[in-house]
VMD Tcl script that draws the C-alpha trace (Angstrom):
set ca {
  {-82.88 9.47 -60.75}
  {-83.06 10.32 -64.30}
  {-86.74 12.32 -63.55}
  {-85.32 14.20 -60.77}
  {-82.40 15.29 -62.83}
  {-84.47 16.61 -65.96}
  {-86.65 18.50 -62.75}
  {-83.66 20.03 -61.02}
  {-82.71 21.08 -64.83}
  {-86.49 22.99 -65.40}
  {-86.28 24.21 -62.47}
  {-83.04 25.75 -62.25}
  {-83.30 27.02 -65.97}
  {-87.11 28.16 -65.47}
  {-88.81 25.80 -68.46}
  {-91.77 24.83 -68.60}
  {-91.85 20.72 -69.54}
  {-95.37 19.47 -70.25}
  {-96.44 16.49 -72.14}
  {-99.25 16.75 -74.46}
  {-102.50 14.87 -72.22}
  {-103.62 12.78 -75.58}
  {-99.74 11.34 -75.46}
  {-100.48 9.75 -71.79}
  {-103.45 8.79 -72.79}
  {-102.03 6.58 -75.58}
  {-99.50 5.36 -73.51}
  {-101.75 4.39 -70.97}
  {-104.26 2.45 -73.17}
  {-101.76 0.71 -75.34}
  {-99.84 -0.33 -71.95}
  {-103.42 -1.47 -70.39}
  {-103.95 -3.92 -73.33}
  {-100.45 -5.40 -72.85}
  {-100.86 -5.76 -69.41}
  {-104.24 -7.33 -69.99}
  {-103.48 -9.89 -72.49}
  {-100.11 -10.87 -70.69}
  {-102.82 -11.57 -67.40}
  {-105.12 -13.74 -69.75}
  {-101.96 -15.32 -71.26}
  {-100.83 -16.11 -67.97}
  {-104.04 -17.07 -66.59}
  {-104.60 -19.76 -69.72}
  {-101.41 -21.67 -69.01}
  {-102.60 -21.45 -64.80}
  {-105.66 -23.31 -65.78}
  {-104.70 -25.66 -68.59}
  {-101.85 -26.94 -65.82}
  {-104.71 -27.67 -63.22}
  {-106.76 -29.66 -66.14}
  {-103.70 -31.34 -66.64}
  {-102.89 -31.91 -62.83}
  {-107.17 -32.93 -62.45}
  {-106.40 -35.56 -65.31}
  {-103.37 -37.15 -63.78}
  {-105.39 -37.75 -60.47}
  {-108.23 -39.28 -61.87}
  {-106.02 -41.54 -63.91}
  {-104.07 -42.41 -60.82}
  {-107.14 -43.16 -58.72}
  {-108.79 -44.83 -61.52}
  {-105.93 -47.51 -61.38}
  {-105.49 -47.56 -57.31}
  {-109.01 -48.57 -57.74}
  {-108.79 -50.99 -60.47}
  {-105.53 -52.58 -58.83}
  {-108.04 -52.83 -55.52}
  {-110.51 -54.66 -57.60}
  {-108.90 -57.05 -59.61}
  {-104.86 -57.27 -58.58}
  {-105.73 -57.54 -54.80}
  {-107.48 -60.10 -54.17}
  {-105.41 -62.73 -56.66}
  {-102.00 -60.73 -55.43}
  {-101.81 -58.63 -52.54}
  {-97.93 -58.31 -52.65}
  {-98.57 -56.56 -56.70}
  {-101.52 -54.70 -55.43}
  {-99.34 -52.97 -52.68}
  {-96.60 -52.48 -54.71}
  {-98.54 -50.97 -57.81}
  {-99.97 -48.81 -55.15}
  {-96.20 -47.51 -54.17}
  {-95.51 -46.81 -57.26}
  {-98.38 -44.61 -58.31}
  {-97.52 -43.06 -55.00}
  {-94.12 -42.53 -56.22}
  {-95.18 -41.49 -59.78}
  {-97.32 -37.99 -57.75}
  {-93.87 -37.94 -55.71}
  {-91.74 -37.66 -58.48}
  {-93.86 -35.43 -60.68}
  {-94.39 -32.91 -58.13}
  {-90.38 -32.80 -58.01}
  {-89.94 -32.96 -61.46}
  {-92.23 -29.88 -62.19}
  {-90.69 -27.88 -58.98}
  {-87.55 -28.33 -60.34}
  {-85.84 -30.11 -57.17}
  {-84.20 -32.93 -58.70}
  {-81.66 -33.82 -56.05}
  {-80.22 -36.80 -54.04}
  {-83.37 -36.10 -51.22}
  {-86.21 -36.80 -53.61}
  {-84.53 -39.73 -55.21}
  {-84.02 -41.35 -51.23}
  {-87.97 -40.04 -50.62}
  {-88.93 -42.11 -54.06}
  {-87.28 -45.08 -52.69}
  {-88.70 -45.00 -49.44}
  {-91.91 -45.04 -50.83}
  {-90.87 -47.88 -52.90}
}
mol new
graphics top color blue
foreach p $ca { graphics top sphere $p radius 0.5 }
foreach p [lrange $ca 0 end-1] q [lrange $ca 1 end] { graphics top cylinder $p $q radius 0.2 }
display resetview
């Protein structure tokens, strides 16, 4: 609106509004590198959450697999049930981090439970 208005202005009063081509050009660069190193920034917390996420499922499998081995076969009832709960633990995160803490994922948590 404002850009029109400052047109129908020139126009109507016949002056001649130019910007100097070496302003844009500044304007353009320095708004390039913010744009730039807001991606990067952005891109840098995108991949340190997947390390994070890949670290949480190895150490999830790595117990599943220990519980397998050693828990199962002198309990089977604590083997299942440590199971569950790692289960639950991906369950909850993923809700936790979503941000949809409500009455639904606490009933899905105890399902799995």
């Amino acid at each position: 609106a404002w850009s029109c208005f400052v047109r129908a202005i020139a126009y109507k009063y016949q002056l001649q509004l130019e910007i100097p081509f070496t302003c844009a050009i500044l304007f353009g660069q320095a708004i390039t590198l913010l744009l730039t190193l807001r991606t990067n920034q952005s891109l840098a917390r995108v991949q340190e959450a997947r390390t994070v996420t890949g670290k949480i499922v190895t150490q999830a499998r790595e117990v599943a697999a220990l519980s397998s081995c050693y828990l199962y076969p002198n309990d089977p009832n604590l083997a299942i049930a440590m199971s569950r709960y790692i289960c639950a633990y991906g369950f909850a995160l993923k809700r936790y981090v979503r941000g949809h803490l409500d009455e639904y994922a606490v009933n899905n948590v105890y399902c799995i439970l």
